[in-house]
N, C-alpha and C positions, 0 to 999 in steps of 0.2 A: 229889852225883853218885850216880846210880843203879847198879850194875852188874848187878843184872839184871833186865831193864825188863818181861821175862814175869811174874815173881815179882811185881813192883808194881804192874802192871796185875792180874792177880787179887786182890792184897790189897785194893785201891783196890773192887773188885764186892763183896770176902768184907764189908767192914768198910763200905759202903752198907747191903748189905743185913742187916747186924745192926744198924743204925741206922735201917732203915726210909725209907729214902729212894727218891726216887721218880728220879729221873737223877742221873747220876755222870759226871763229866770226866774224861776221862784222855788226858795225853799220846799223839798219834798216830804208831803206824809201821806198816810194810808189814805185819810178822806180827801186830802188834795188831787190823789192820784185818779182816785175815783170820779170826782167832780169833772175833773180833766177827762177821762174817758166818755163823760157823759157827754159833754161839748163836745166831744169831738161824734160823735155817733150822733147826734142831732145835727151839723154840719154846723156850728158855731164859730170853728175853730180848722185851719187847715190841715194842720197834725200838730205832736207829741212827740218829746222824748227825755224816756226818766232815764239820768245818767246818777253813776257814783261818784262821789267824791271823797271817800273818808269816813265821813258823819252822815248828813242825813240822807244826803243825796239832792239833785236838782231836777227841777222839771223844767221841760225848752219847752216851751209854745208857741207854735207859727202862727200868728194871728191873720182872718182871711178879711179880702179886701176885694171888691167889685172890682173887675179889672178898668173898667173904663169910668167911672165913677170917682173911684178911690174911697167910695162910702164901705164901713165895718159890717160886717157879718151881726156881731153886736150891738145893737143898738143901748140896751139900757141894762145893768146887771146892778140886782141889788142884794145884800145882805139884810134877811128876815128875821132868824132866833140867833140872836146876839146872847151872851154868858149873861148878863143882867137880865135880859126877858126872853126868854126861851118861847117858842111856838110851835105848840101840838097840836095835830088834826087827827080827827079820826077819818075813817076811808066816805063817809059822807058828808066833810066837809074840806073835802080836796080843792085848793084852790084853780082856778081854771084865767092862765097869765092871759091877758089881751084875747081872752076869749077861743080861747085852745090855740092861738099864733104863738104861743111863747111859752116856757117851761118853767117848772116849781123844780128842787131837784131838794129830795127829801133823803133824811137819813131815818133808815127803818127798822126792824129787828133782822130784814134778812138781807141789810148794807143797802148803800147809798144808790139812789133811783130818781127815776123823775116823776111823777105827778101821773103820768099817762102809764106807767109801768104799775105805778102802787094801785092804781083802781084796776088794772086788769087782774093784779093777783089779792086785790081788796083789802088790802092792808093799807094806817095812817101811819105817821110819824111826825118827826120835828121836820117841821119848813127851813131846809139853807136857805136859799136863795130862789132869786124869781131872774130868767134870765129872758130878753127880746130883744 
């Protein structure tokens, strides 16, 4: 049993892409799906696709790779408000990742966003993740 299924789902993209793998499964939920959309609209991530299975469902993700390089799209992806220490900002203490080159992706009252989205509509929330 998982307890915390944000933490696992980043593990699951960190330890892809230090294996060099080209799509990664991972159990589907509402805010996973979301984080995933988010990466992918930031260009994170090549694409997406949530399938069914039964139960919860999966999500594919192509992870994107320099073509000539073979270097990650992502560089560094970290879990921030863990179940034990949770992290709230308000909209004037928006964190700003590698100096606006990298994203926060926050869950908010009006669902999950990034950093650059919450201050245009000036809303804070819990910190997921910091992703570069």
């Amino acid at each position: 049993m998982v307890t915390d299924p944000i933490a696992d789902y980043l593990t699951r993209i960190r330890n892809a892409i230090m294996a060099k793998h080209r799509v990664v499964e991972i159990p589907a939920s509402n805010i996973k799906k979301d984080i995933t959309k988010i990466l992918f609209d930031k260009g994170y991530i090549l694409n997406y696709k949530f399938e069914e299975d039964g139960k919860q469902g999966i999500i594919k993700i192509a992870l994107k790779y320099h073509p000539v390089t073979k270097t990650n799209a992502i560089k560094h992806i970290e879990r921030v408000s863990r179940p034990g220490l949770r992290r709230y900002v308000g909209v004037e203490d928006l964190p700003r990742v590698l100096n606006g080159l990298g994203i926060a992706v926050l869950s908010t009252s009006n669902g999950v966003m990034s950093d650059k989205e919450a201050r245009t509509q000036n809303i804070g929330g819990e910190v997921l993740c910091y992703v570069y």
